[in-house]
PDB file of the backbone (N, CA, C, O) and the ligand in Angstrom, with CONECT records:
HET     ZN  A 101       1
ATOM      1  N   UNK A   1    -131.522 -10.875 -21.780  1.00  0.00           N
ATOM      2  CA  UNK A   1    -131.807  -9.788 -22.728  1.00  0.00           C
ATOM      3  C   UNK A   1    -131.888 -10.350 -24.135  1.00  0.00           C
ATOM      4  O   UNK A   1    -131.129 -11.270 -24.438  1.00  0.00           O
ATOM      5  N   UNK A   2    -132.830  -9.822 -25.096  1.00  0.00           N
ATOM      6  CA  UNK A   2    -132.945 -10.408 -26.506  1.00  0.00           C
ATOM      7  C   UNK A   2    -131.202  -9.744 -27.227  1.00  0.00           C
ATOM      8  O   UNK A   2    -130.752  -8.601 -27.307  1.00  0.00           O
ATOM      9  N   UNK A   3    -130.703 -10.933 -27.584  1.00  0.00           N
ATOM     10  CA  UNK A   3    -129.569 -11.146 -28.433  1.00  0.00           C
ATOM     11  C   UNK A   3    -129.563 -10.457 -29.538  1.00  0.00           C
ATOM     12  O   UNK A   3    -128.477 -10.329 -30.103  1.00  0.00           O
ATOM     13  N   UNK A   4    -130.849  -9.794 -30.174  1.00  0.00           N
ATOM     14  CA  UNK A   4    -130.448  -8.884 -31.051  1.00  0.00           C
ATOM     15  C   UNK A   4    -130.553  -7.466 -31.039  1.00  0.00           C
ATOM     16  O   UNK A   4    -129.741  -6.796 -31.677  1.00  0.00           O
ATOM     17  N   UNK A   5    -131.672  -6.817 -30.233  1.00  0.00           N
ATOM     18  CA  UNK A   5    -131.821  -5.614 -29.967  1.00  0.00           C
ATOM     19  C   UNK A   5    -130.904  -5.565 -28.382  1.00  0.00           C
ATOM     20  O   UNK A   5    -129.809  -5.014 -28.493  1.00  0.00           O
ATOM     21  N   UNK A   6    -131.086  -5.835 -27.640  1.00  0.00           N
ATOM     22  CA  UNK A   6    -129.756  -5.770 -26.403  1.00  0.00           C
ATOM     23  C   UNK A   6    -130.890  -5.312 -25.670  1.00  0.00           C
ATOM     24  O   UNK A   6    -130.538  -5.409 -24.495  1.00  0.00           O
ATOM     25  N   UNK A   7    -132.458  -4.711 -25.717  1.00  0.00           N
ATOM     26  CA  UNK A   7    -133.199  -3.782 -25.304  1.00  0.00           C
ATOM     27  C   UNK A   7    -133.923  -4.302 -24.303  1.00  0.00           C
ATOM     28  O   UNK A   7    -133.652  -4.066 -23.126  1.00  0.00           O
ATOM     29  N   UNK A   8    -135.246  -5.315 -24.804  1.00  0.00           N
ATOM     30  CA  UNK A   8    -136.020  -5.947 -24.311  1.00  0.00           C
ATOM     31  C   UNK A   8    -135.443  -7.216 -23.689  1.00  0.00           C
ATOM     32  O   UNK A   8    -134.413  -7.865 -23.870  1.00  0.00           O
ATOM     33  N   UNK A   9    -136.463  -7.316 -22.917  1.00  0.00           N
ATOM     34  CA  UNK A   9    -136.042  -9.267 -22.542  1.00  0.00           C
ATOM     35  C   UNK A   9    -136.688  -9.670 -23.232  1.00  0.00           C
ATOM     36  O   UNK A   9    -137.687  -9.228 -23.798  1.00  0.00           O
ATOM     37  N   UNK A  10    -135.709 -11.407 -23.292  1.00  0.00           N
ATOM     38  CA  UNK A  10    -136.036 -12.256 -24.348  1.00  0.00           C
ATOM     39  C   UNK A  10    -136.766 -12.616 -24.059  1.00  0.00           C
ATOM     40  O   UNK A  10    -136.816 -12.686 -22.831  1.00  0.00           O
ATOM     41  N   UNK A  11    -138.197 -13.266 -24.961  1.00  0.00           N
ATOM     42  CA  UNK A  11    -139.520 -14.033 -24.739  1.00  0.00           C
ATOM     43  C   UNK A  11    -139.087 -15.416 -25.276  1.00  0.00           C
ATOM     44  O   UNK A  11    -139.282 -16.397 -24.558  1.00  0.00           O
ATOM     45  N   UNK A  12    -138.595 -15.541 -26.316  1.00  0.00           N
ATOM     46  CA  UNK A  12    -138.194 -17.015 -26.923  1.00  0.00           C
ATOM     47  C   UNK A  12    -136.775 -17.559 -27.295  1.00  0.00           C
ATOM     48  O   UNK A  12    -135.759 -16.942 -27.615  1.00  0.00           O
ATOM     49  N   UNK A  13    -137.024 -18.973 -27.149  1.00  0.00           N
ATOM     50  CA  UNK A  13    -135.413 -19.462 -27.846  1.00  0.00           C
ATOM     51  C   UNK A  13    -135.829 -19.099 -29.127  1.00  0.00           C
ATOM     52  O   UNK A  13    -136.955 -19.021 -29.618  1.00  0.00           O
ATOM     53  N   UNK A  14    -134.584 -18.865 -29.632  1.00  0.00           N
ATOM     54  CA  UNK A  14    -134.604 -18.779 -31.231  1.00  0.00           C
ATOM     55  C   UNK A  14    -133.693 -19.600 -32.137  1.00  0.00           C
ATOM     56  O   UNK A  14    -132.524 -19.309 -31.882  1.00  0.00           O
ATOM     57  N   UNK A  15    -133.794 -20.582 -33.168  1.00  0.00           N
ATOM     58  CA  UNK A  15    -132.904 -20.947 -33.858  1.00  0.00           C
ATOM     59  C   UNK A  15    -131.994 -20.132 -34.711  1.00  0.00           C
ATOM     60  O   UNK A  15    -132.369 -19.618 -35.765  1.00  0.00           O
ATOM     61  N   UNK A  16    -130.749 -20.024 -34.217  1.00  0.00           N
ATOM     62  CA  UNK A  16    -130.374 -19.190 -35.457  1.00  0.00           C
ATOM     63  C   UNK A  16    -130.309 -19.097 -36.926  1.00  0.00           C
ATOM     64  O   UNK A  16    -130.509 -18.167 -37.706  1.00  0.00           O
ATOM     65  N   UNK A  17    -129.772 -21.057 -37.165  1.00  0.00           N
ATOM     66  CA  UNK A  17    -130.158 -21.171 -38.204  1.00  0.00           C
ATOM     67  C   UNK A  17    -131.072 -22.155 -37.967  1.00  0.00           C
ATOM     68  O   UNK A  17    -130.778 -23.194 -37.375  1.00  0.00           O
ATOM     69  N   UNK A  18    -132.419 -21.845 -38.487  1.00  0.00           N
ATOM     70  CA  UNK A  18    -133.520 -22.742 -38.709  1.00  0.00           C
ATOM     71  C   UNK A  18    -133.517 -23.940 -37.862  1.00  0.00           C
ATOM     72  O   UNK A  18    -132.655 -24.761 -37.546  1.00  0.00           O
ATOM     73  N   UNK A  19    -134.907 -23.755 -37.565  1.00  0.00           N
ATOM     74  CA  UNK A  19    -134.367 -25.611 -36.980  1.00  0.00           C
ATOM     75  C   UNK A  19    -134.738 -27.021 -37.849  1.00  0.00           C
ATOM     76  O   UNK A  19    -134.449 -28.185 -37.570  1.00  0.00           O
ATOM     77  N   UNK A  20    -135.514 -26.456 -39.050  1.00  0.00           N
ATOM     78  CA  UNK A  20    -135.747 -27.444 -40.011  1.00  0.00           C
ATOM     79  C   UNK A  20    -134.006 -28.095 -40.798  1.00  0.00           C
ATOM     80  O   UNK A  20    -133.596 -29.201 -41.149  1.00  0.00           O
ATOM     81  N   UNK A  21    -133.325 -26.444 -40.776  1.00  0.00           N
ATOM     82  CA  UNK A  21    -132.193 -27.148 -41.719  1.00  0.00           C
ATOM     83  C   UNK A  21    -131.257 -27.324 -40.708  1.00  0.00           C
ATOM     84  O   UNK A  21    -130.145 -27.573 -41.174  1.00  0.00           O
ATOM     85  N   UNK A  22    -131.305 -27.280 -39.230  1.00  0.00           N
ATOM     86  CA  UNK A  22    -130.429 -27.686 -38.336  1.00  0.00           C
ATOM     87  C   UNK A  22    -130.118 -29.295 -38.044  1.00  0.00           C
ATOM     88  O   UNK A  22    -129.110 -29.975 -37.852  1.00  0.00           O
ATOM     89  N   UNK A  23    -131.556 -29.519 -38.118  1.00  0.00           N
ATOM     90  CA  UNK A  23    -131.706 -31.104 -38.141  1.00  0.00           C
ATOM     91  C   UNK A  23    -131.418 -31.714 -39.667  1.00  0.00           C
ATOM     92  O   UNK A  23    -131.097 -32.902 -39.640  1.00  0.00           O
ATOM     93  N   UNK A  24    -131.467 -31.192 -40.812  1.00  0.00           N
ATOM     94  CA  UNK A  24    -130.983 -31.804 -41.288  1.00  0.00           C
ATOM     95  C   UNK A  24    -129.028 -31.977 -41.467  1.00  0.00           C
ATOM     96  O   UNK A  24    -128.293 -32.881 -41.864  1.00  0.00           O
ATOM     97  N   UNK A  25    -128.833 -30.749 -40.996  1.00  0.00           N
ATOM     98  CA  UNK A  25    -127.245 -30.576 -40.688  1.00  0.00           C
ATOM     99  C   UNK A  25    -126.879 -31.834 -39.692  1.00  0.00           C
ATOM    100  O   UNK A  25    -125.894 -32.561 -39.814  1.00  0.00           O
ATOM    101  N   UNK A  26    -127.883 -31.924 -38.692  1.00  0.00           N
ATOM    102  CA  UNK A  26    -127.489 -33.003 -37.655  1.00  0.00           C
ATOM    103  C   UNK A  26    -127.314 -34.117 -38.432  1.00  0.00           C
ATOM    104  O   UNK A  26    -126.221 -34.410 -38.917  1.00  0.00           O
ATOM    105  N   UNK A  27    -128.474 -34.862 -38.609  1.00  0.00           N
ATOM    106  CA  UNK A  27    -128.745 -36.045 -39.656  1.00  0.00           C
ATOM    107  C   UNK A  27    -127.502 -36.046 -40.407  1.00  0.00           C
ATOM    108  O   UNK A  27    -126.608 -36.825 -40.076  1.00  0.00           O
ATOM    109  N   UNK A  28    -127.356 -35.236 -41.402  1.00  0.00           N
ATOM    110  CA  UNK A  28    -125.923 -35.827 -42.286  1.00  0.00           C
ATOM    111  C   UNK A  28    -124.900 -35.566 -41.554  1.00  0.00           C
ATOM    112  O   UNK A  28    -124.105 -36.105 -42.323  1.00  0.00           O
ATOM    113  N   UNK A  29    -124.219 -35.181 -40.684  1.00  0.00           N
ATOM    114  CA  UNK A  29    -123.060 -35.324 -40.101  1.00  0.00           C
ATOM    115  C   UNK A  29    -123.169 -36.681 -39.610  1.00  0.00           C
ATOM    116  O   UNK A  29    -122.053 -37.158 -39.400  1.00  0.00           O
ATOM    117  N   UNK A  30    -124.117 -37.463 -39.356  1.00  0.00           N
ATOM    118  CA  UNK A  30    -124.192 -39.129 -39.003  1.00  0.00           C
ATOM    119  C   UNK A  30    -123.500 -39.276 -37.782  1.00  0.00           C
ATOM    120  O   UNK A  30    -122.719 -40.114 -37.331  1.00  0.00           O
ATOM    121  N   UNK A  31    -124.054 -38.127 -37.334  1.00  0.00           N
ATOM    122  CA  UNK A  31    -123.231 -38.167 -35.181  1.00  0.00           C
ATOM    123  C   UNK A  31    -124.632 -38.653 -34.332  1.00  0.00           C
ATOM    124  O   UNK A  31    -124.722 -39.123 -33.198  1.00  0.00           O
ATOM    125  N   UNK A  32    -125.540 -38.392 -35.199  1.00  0.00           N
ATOM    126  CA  UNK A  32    -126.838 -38.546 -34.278  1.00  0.00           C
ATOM    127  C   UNK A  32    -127.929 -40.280 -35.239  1.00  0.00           C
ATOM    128  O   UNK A  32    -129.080 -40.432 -35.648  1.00  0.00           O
ATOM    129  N   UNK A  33    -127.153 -40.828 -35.198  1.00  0.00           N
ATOM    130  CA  UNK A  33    -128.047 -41.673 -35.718  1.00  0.00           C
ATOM    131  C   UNK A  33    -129.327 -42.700 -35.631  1.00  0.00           C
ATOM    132  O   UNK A  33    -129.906 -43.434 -36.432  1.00  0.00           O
ATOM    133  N   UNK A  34    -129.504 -42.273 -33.842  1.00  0.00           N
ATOM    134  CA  UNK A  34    -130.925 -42.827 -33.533  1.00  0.00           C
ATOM    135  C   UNK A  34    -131.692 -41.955 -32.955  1.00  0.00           C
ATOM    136  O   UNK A  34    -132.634 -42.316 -32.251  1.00  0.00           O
ATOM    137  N   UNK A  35    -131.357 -40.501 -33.200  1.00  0.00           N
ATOM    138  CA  UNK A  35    -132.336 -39.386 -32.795  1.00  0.00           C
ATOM    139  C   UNK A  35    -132.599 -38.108 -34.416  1.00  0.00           C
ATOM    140  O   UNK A  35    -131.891 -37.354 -35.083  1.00  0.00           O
ATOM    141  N   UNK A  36    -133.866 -38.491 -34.383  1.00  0.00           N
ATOM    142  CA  UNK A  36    -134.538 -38.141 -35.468  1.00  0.00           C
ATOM    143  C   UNK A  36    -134.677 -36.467 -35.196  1.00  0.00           C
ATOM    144  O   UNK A  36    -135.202 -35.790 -36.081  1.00  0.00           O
ATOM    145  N   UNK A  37    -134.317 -35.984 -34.267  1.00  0.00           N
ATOM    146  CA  UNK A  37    -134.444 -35.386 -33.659  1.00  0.00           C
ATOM    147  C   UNK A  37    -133.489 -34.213 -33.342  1.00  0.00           C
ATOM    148  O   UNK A  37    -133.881 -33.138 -32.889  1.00  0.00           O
ATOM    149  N   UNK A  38    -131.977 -34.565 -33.669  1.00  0.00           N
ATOM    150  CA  UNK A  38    -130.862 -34.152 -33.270  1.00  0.00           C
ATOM    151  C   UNK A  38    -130.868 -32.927 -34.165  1.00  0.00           C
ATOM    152  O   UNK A  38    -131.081 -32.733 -35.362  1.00  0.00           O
ATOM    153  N   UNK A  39    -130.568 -32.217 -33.175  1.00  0.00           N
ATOM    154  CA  UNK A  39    -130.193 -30.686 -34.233  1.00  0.00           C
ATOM    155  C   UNK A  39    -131.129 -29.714 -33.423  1.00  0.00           C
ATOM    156  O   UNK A  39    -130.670 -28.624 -33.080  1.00  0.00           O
ATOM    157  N   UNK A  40    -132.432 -30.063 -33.099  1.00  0.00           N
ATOM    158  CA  UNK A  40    -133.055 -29.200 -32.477  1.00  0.00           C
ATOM    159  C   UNK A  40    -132.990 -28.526 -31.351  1.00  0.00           C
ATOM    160  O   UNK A  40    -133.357 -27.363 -31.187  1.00  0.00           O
ATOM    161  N   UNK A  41    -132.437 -29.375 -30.415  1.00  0.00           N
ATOM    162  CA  UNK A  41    -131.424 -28.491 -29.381  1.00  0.00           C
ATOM    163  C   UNK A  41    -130.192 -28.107 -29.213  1.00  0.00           C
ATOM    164  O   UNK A  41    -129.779 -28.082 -28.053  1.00  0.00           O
ATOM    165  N   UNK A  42    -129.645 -27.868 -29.873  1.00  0.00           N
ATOM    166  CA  UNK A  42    -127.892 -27.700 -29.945  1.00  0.00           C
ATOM    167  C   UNK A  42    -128.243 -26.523 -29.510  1.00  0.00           C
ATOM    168  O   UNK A  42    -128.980 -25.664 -29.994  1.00  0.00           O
ATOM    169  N   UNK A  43    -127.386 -26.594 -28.139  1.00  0.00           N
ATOM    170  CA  UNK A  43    -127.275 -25.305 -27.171  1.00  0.00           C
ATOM    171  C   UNK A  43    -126.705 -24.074 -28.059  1.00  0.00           C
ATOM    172  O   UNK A  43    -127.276 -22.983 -28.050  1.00  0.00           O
ATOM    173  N   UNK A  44    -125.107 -24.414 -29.111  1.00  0.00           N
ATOM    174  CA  UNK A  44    -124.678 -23.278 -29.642  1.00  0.00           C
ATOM    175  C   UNK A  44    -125.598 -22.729 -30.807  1.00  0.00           C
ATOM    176  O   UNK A  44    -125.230 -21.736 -31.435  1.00  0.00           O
ATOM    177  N   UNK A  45    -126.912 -23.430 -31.130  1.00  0.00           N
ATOM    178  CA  UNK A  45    -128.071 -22.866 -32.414  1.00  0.00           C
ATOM    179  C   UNK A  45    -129.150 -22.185 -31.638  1.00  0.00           C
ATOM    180  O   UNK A  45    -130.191 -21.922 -32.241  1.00  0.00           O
ATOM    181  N   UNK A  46    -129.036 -21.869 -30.389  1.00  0.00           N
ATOM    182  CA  UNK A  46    -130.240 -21.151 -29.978  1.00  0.00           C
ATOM    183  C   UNK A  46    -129.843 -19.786 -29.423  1.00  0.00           C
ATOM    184  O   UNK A  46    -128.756 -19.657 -28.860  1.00  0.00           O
ATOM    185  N   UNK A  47    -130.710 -18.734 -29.568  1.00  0.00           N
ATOM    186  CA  UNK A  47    -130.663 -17.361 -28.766  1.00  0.00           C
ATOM    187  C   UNK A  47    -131.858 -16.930 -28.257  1.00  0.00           C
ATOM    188  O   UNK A  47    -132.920 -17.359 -28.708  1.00  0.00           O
ATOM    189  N   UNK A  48    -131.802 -16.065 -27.294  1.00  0.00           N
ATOM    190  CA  UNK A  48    -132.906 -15.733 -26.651  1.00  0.00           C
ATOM    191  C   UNK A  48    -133.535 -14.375 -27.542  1.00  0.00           C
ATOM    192  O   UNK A  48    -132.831 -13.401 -27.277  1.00  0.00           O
ATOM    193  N   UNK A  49    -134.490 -14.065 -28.382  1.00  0.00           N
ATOM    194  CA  UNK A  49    -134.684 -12.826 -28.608  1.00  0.00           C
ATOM    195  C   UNK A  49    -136.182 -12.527 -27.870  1.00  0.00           C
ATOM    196  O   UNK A  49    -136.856 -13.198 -27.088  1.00  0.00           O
ATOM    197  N   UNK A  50    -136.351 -11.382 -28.408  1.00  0.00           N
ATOM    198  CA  UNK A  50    -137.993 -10.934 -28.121  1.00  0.00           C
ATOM    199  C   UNK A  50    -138.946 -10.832 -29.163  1.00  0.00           C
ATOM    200  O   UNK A  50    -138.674 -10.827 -30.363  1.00  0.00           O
ATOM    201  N   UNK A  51    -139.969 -10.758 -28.705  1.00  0.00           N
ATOM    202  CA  UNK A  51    -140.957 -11.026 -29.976  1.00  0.00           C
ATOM    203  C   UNK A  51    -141.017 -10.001 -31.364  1.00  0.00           C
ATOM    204  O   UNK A  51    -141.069 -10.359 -32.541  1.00  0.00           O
ATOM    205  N   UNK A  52    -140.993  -8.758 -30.871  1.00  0.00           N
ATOM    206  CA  UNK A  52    -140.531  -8.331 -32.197  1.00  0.00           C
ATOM    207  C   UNK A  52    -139.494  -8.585 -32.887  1.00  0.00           C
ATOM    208  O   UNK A  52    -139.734  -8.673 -34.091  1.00  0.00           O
ATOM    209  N   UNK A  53    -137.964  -8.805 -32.460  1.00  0.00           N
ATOM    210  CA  UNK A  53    -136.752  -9.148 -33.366  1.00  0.00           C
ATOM    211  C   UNK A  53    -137.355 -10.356 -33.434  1.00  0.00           C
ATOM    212  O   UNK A  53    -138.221 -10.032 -34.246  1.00  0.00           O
ATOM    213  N   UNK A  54    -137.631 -11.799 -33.156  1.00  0.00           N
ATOM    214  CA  UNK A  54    -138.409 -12.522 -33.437  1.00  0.00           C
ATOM    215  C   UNK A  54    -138.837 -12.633 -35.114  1.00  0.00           C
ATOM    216  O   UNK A  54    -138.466 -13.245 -36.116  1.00  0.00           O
ATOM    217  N   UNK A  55    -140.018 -11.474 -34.657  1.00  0.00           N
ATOM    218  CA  UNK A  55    -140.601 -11.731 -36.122  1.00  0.00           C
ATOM    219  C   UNK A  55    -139.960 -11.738 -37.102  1.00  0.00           C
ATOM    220  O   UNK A  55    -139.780 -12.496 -38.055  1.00  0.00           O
ATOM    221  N   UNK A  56    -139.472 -10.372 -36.621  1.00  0.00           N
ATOM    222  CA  UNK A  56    -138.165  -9.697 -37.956  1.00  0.00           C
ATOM    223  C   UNK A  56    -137.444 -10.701 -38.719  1.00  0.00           C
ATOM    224  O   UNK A  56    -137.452 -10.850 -39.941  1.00  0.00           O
ATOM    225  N   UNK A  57    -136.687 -11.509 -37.655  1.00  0.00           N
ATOM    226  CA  UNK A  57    -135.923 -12.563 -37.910  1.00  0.00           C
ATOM    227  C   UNK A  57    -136.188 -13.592 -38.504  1.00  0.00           C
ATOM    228  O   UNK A  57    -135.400 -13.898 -39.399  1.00  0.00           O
ATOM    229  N   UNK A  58    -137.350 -14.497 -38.252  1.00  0.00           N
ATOM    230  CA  UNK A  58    -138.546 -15.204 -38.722  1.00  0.00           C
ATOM    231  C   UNK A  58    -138.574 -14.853 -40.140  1.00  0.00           C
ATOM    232  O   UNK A  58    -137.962 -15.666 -40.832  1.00  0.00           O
ATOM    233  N   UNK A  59    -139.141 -13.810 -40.821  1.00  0.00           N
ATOM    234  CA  UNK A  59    -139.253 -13.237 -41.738  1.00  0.00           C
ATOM    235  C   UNK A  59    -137.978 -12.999 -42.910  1.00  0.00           C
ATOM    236  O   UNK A  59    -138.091 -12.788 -44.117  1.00  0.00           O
ATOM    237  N   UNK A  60    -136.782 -13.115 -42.098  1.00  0.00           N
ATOM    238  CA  UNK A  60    -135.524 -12.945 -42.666  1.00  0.00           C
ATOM    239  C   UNK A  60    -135.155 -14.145 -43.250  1.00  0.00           C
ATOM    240  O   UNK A  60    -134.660 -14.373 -44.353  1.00  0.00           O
ATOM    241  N   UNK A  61    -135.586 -15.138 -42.017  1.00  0.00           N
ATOM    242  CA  UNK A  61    -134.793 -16.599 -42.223  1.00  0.00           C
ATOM    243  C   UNK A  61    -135.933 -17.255 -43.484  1.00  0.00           C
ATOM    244  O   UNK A  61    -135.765 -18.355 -44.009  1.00  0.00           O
ATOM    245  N   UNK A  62    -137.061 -16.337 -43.801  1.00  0.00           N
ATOM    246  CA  UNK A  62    -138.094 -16.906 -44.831  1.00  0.00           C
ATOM    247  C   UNK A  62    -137.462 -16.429 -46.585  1.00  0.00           C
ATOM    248  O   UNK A  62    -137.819 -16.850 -47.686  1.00  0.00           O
ATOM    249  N   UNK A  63    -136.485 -15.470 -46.228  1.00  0.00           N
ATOM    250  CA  UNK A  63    -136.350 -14.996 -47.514  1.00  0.00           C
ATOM    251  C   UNK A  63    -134.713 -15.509 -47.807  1.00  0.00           C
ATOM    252  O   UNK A  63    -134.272 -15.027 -48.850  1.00  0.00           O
ATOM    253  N   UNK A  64    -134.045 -16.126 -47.295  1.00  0.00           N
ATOM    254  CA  UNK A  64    -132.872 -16.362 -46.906  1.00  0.00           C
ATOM    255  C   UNK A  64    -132.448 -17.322 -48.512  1.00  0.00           C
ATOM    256  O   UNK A  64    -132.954 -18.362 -48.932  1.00  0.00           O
ATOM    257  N   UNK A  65    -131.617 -16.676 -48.958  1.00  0.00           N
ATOM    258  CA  UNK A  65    -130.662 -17.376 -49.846  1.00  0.00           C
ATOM    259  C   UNK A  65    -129.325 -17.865 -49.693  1.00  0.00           C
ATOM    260  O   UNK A  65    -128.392 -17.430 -49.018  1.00  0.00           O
ATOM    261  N   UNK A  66    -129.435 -19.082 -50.629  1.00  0.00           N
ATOM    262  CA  UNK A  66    -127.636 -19.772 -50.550  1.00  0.00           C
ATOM    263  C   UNK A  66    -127.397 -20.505 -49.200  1.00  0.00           C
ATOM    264  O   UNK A  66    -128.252 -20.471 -48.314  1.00  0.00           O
ATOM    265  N   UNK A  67    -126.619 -20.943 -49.106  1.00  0.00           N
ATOM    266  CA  UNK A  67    -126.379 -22.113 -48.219  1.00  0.00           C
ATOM    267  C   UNK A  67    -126.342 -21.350 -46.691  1.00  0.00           C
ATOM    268  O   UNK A  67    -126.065 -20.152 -46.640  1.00  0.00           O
ATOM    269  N   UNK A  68    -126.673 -22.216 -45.307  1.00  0.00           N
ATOM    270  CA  UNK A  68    -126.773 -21.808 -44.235  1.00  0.00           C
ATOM    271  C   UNK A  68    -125.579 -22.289 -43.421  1.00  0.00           C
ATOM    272  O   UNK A  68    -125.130 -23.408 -43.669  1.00  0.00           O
ATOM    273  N   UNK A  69    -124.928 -21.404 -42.298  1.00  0.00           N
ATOM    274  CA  UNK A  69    -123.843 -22.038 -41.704  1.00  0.00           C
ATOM    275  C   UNK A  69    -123.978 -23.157 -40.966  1.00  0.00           C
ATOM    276  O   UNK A  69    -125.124 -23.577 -40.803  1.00  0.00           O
ATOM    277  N   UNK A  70    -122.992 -23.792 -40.436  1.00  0.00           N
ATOM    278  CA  UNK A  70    -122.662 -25.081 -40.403  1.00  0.00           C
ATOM    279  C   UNK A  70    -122.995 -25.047 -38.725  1.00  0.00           C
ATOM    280  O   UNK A  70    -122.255 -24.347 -38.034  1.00  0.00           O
ATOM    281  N   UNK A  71    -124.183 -25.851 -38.025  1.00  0.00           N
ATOM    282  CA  UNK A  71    -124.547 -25.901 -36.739  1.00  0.00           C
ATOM    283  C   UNK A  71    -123.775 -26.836 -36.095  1.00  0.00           C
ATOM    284  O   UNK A  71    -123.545 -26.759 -34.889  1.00  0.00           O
ATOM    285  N   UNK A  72    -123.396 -27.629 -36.731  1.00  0.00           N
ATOM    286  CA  UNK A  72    -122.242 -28.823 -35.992  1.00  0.00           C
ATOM    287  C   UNK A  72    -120.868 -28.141 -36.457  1.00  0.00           C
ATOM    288  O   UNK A  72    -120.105 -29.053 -36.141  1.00  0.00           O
ATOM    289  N   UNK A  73    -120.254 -27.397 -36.861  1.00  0.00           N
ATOM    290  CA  UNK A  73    -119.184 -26.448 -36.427  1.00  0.00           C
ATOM    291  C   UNK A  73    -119.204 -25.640 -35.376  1.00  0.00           C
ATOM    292  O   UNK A  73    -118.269 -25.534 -34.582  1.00  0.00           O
ATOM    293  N   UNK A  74    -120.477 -24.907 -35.304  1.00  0.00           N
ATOM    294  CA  UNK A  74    -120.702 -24.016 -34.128  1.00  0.00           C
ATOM    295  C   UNK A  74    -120.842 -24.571 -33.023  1.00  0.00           C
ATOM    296  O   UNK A  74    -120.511 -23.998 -31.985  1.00  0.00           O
ATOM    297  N   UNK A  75    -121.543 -26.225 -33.050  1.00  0.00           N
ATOM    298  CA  UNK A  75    -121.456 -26.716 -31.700  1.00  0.00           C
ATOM    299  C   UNK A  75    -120.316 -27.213 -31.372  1.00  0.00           C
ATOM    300  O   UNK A  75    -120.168 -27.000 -30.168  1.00  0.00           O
ATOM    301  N   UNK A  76    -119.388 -27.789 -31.817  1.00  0.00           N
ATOM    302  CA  UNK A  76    -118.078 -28.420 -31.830  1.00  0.00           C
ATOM    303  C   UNK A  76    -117.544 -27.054 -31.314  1.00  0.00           C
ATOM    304  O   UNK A  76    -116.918 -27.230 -30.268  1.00  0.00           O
ATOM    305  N   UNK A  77    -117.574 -26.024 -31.618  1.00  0.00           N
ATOM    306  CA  UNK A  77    -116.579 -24.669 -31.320  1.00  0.00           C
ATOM    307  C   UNK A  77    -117.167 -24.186 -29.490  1.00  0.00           C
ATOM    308  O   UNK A  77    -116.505 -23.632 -28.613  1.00  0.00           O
ATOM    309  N   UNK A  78    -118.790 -24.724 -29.445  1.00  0.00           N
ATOM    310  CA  UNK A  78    -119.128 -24.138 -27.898  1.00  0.00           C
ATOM    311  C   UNK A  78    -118.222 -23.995 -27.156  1.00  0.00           C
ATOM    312  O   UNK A  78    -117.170 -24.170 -27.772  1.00  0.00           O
ATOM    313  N   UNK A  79    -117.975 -23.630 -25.539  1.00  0.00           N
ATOM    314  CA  UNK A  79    -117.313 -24.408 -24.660  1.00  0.00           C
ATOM    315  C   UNK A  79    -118.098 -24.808 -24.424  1.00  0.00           C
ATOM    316  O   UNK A  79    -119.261 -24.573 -24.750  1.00  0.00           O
ATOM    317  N   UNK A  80    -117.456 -25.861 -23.487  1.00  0.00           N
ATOM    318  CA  UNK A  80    -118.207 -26.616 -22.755  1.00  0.00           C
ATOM    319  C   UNK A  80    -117.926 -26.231 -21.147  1.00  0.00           C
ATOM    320  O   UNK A  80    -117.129 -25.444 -20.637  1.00  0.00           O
ATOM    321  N   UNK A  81    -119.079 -27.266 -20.488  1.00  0.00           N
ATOM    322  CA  UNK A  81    -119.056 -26.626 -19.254  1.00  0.00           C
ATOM    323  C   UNK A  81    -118.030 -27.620 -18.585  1.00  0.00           C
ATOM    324  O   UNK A  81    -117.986 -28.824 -18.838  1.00  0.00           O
ATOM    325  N   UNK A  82    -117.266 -27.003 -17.758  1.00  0.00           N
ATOM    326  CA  UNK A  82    -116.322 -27.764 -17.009  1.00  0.00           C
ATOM    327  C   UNK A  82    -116.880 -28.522 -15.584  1.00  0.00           C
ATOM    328  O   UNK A  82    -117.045 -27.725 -14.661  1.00  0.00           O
ATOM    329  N   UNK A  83    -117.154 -29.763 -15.313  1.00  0.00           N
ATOM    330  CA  UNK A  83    -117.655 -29.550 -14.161  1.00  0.00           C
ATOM    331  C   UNK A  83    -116.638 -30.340 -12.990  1.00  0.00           C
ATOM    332  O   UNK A  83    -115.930 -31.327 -13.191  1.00  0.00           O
ATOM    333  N   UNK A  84    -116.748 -29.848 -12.174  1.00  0.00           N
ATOM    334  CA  UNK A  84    -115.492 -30.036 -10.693  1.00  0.00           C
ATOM    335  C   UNK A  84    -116.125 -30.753  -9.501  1.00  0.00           C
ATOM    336  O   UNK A  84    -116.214 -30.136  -8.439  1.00  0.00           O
ATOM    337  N   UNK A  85    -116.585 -32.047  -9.597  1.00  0.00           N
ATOM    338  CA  UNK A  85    -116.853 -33.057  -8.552  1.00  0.00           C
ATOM    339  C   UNK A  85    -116.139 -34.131  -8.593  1.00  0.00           C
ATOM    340  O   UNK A  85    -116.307 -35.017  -7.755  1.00  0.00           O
TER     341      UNK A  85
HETATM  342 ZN    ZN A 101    -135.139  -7.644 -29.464  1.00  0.00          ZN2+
END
């Protein structure tokens, strides 16, 4: 179900916060230092919405002031998956 309306099903992952300034959150925490890359999948920065909250959101994250929360806090806070083999 899209994560923000509860209504529709989700059509897309969504960054919550950005994925331009996610990766740069990655990058300076200096945890990822041979993936140029890091930040863009962090399981705890994505949600599923639908295309209209989508846009909405899109549009939100375009007008967005002041500093963005911290994606390597939120991933550090995930659980993780336990696995039993
Ligand atoms: Zn929605």
């Amino acid at each position: 179900m899209c994560a923000r309306c509860d209504r529709a099903l989700s059509d897309l992952a969504d960054h919550i916060v950005p994925a331009r300034e996610a990766i740069v959150q990655a990058q300076q925490s200096g945890k990822y230092p041979f993936d140029r890359n890091a930040g863009y999948f962090l399981r705890s920065n994505l949600q599923g919405l639908c295309r209209p909250c989508h846009y909405t959101k899109t549009n939100e994250d375009k007008t967005h002031v002041g500093p963005w929360p911290s994606v390597m806090d939120a991933e550090a806070a995930r659980p993780k998956k336990v696995y039993s083999f």
